[in-house]
Every structure is written in C-alpha cells, then in structure tokens.
MOPAC internal coordinates of N, CA, C and O (Angstrom, degrees):
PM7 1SCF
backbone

  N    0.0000 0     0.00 0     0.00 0    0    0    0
  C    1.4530 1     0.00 0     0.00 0    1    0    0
  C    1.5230 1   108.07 1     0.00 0    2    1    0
  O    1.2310 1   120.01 1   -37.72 1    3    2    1
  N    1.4533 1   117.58 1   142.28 1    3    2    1
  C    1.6562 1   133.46 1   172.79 1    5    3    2
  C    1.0860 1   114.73 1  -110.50 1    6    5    3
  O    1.2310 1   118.08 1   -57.84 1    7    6    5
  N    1.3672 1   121.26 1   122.16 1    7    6    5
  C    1.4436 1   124.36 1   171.41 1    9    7    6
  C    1.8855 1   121.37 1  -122.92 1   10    9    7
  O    1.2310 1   120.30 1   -52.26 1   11   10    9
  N    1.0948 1   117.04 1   127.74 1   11   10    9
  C    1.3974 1   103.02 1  -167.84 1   13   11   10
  C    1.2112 1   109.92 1  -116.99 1   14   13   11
  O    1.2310 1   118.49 1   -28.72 1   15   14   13
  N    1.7362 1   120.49 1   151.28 1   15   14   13
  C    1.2636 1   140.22 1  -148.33 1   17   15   14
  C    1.3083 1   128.05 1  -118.58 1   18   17   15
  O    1.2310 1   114.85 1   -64.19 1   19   18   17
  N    1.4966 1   127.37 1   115.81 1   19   18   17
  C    1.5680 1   109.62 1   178.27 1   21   19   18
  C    1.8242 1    95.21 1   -82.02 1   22   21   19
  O    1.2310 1   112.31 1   -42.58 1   23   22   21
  N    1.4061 1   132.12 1   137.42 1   23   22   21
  C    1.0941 1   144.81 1   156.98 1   25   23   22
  C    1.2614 1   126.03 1  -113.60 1   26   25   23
  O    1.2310 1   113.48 1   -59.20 1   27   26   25
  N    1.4709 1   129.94 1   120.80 1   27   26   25
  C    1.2980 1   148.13 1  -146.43 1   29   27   26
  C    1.4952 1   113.11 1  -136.25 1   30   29   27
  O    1.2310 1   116.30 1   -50.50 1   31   30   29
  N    1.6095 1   124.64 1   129.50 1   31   30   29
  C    1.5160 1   118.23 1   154.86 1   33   31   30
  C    1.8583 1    95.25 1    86.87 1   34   33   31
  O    1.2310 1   118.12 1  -145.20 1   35   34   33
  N    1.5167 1   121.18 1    34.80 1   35   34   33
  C    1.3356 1   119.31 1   152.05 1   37   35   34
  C    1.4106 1   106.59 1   -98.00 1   38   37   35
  O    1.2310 1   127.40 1   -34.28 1   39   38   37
  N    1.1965 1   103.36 1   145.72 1   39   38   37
  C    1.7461 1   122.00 1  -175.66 1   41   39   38
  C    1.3969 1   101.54 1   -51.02 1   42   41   39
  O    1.2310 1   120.47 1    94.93 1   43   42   41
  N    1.3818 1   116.70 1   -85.07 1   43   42   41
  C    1.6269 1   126.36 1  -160.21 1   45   43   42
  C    1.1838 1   107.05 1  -136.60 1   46   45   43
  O    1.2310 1   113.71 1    -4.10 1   47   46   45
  N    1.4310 1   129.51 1   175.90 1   47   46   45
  C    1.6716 1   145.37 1   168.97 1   49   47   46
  C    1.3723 1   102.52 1   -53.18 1   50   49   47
  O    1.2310 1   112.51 1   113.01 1   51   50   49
  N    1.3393 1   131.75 1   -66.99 1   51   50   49
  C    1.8515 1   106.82 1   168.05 1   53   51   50
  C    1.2345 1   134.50 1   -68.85 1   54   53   51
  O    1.2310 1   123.65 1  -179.49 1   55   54   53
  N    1.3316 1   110.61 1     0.51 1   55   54   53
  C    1.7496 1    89.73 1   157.76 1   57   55   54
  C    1.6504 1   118.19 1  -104.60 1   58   57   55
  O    1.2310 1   137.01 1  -168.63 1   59   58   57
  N    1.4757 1    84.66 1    11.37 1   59   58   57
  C    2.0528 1    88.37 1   169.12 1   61   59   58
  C    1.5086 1    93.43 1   -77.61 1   62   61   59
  O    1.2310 1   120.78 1   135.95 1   63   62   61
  N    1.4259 1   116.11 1   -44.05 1   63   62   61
  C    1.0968 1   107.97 1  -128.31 1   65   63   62
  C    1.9578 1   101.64 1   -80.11 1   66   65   63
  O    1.2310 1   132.81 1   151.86 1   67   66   65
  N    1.4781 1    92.86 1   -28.14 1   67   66   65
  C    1.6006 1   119.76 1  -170.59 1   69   67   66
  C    1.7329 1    91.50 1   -68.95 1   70   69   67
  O    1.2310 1   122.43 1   128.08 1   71   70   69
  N    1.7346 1   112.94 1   -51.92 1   71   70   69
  C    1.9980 1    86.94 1   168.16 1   73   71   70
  C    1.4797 1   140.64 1   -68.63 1   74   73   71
  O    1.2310 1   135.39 1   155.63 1   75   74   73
  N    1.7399 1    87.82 1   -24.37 1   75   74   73
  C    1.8227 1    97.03 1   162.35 1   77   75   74
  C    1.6559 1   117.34 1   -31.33 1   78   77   75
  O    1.2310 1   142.22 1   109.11 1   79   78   77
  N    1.9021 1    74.47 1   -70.89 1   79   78   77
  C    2.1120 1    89.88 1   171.94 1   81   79   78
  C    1.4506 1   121.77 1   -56.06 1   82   81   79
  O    1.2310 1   115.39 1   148.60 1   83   82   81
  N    0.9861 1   126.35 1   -31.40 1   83   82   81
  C    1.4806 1   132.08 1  -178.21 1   85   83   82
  C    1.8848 1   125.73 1   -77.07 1   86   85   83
  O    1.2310 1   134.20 1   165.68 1   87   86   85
  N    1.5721 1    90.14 1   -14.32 1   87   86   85
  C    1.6876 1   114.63 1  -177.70 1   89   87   86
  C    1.4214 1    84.94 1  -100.71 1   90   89   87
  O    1.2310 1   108.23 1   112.59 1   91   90   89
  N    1.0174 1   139.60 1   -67.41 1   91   90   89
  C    1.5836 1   143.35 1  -171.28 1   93   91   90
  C    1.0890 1   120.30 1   -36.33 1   94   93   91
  O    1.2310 1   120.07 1   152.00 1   95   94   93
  N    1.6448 1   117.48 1   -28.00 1   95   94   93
  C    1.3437 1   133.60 1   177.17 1   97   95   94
  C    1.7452 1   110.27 1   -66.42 1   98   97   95
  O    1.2310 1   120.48 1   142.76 1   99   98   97
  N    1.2722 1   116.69 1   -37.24 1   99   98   97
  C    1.0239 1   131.54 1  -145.92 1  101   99   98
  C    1.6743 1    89.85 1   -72.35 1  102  101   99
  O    1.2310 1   113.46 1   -39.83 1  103  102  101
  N    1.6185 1   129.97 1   140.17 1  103  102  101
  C    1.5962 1   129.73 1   172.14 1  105  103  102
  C    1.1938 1    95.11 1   -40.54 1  106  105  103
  O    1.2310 1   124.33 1   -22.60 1  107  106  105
  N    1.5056 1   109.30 1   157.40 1  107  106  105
  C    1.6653 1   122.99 1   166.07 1  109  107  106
  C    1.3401 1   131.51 1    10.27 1  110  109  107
  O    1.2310 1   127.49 1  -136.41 1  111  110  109
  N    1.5247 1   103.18 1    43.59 1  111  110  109
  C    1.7193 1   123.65 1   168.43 1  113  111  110
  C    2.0690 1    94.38 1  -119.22 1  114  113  111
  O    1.2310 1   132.41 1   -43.50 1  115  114  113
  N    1.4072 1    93.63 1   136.50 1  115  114  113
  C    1.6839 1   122.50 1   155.36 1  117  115  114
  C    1.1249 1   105.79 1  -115.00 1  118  117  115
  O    1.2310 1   120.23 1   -60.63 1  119  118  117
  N    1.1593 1   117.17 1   119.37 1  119  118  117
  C    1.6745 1   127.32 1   141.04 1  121  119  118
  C    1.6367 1   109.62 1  -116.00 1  122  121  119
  O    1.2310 1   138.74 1   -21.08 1  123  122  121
  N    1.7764 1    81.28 1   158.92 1  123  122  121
  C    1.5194 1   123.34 1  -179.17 1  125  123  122
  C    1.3657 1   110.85 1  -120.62 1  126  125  123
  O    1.2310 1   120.71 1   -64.00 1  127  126  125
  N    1.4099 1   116.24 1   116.00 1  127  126  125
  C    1.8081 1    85.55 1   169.76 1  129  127  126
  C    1.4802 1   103.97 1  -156.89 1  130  129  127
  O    1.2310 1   125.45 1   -54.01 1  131  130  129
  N    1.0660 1   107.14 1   125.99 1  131  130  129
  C    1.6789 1   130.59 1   171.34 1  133  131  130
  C    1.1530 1   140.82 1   -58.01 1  134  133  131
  O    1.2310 1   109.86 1  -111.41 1  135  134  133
  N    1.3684 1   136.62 1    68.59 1  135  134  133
  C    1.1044 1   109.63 1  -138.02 1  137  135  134
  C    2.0994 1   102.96 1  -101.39 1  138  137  135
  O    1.2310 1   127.36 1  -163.59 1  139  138  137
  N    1.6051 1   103.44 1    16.41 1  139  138  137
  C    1.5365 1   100.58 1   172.36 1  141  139  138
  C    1.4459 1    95.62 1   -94.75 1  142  141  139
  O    1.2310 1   115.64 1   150.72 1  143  142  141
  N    1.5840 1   125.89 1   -29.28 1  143  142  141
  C    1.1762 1   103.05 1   170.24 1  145  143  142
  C    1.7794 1   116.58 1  -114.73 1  146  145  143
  O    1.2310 1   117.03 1  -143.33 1  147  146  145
  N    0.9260 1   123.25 1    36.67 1  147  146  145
  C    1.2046 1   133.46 1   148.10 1  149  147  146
  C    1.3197 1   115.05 1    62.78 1  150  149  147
  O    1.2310 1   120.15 1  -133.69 1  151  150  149
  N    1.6570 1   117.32 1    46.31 1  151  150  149
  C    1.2076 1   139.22 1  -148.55 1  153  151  150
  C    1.4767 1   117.34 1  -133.55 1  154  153  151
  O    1.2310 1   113.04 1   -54.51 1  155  154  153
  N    1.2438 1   130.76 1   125.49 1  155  154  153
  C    1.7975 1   116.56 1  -177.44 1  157  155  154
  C    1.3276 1    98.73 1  -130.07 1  158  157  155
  O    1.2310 1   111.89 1   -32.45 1  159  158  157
  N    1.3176 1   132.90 1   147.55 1  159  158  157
  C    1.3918 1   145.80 1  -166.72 1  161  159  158
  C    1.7686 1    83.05 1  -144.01 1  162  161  159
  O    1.2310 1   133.53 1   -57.57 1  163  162  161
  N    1.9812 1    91.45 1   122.43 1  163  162  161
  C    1.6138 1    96.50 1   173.87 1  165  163  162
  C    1.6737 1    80.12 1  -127.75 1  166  165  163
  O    1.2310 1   125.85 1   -32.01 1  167  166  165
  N    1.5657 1   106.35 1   147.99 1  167  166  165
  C    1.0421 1   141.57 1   154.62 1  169  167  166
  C    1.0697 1   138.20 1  -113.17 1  170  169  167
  O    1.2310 1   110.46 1   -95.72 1  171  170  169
  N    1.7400 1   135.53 1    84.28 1  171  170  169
  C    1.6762 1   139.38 1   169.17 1  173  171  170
  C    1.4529 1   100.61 1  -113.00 1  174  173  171
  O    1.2310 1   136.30 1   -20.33 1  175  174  173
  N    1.6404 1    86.05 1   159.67 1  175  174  173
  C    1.4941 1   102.75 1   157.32 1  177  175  174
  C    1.5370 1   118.43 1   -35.74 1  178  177  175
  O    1.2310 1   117.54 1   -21.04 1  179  178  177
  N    1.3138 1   122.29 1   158.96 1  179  178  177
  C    1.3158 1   133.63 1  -174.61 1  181  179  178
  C    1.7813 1    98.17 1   -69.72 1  182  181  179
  O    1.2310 1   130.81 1   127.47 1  183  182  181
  N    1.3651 1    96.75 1   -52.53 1  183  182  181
  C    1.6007 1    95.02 1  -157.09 1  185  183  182
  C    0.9432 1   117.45 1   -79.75 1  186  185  183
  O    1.2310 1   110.82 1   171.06 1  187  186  185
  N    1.9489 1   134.86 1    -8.94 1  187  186  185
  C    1.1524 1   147.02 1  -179.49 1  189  187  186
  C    1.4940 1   115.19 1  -121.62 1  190  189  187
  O    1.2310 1   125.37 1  -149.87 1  191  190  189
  N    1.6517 1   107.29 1    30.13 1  191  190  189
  C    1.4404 1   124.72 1  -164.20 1  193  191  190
  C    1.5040 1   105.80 1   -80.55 1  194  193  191
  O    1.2310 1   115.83 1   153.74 1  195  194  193
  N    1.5473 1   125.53 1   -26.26 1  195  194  193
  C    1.3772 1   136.33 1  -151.77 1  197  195  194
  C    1.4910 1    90.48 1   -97.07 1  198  197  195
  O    1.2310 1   127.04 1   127.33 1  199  198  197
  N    1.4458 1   104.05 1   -52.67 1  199  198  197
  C    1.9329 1   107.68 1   177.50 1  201  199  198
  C    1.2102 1   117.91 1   -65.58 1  202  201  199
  O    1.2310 1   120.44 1   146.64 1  203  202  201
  N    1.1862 1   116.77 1   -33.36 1  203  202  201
  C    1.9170 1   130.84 1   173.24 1  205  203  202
  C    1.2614 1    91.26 1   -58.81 1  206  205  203
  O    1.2310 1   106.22 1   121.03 1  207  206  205
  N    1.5015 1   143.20 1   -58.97 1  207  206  205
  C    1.2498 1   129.96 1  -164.08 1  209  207  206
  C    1.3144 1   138.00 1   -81.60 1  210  209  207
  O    1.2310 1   133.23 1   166.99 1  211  210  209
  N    1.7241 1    92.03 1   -13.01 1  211  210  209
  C    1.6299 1   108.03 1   159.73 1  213  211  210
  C    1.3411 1   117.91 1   -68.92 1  214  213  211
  O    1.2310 1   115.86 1   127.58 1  215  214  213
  N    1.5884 1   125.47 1   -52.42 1  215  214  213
  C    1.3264 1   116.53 1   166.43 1  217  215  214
  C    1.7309 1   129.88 1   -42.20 1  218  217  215
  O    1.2310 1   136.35 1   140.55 1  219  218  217
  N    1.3096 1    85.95 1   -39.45 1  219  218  217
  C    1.7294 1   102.66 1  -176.81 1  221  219  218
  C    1.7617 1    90.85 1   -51.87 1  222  221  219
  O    1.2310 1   122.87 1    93.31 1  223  222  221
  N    1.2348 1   112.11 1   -86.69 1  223  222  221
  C    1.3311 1   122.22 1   171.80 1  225  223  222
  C    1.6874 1   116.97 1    -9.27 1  226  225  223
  O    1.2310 1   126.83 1   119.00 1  227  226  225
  N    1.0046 1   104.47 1   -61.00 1  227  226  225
  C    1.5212 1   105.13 1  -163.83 1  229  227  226
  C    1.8117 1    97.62 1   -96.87 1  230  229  227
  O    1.2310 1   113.94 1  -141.88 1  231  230  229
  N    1.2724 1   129.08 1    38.12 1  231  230  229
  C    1.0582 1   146.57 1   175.47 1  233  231  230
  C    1.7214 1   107.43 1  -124.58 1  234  233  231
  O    1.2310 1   130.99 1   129.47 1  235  234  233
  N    1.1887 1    96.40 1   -50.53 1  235  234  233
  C    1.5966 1   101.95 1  -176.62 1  237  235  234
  C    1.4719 1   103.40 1   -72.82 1  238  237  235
  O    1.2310 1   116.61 1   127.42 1  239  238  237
  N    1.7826 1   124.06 1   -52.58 1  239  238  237
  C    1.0538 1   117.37 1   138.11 1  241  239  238
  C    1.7564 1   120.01 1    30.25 1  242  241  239
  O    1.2310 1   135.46 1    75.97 1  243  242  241
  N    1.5715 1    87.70 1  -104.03 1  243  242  241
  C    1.3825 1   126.44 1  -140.57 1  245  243  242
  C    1.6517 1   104.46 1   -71.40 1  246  245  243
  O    1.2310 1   129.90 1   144.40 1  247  246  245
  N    1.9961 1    98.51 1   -35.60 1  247  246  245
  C    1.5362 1   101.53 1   175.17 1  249  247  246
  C    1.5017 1   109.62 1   -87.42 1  250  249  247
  O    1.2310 1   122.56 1   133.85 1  251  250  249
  N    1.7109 1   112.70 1   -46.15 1  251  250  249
  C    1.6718 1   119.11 1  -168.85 1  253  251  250
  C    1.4236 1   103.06 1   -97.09 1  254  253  251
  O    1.2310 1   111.66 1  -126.70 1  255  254  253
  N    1.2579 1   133.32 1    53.30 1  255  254  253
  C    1.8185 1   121.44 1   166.23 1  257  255  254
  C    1.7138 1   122.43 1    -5.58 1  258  257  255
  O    1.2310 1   130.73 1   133.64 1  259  258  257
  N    1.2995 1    96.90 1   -46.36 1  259  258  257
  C    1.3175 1   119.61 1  -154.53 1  261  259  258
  C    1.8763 1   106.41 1  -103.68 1  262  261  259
  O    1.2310 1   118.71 1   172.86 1  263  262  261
  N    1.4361 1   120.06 1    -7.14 1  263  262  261
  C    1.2767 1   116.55 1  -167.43 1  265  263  262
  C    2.0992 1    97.96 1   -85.31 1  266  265  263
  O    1.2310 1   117.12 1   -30.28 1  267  266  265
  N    0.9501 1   123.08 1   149.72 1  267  266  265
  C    1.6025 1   131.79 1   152.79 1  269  267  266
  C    1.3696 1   110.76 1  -116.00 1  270  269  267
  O    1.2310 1   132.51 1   -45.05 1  271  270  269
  N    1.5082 1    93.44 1   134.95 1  271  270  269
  C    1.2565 1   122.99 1   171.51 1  273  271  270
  C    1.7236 1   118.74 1  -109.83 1  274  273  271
  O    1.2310 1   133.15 1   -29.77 1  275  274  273
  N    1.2650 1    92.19 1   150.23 1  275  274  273
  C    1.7862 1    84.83 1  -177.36 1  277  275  274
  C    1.7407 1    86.37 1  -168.50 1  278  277  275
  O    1.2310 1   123.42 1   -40.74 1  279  278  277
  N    1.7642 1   111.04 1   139.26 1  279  278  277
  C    1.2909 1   120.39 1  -179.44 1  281  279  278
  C    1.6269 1   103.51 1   -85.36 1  282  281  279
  O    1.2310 1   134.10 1   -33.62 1  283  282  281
  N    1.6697 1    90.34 1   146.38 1  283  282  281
  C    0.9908 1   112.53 1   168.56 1  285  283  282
  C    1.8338 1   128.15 1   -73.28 1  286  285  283
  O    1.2310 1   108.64 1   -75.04 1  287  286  285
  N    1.3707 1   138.85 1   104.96 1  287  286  285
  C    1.0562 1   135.34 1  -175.70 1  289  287  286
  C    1.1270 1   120.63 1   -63.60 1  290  289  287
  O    1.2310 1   120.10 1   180.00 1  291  290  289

C-alpha cells in the first residue's frame, strides 16, 4: 500500500534527507520525501500499513519535533 504526504516545518534538504534515511531503516517501509516540494510517499505492506505508520510517526517524531504531517486525499 502507498500513501502520500503533505510535510511541513523541516529545517533544510539534509535533514529531509537524514529522515528519508532514518524511515528507510524501518522493516518493510519505503519512503520518498521531498523536501522542495514538501511531499512524503510511504510504502508498506497492506496488512502492516497501520503499524508501519506508527513507527514512521514516532521516527519523524523523534528527529523533526516540529515537522506536521497530514495525508494527502
């Protein structure tokens, strides 16, 4: 499953790029994330999509305090 992301309130191009890498780590999560256009593309399995996105969360969290996220419809 793909879900895509408005992402808001990251500092600069390396610290997009360092949570890109830091989400990527995560088991059977892909991310994409843009930070000129302010965009995140997560990719998990269907069935572990809800738990994939909690980690994501508390990853972005942990590096961006300050970033908001909100899905794209």
């Amino acid at each position: 499953m793909t879900a895509n992301y408005e992402i808001e309130n990251i500092d600069c191009a390396n610290c997009a790029k360092r949570l890109e890498n830091a989400i990527n780590d995560i088991p059977d999560v892909e991310c994409r994330l843009s930070f000129a256009m302010g965009r995140m593309k997560i990719t998990a399995p269907v069935e572990s999509f809800d738990e994939a996105m909690k980690k994501v969360m508390k990853t972005i969290k942990k590096l961006e305090p300050q970033a908001v996220v909100s899905k794209i419809r």
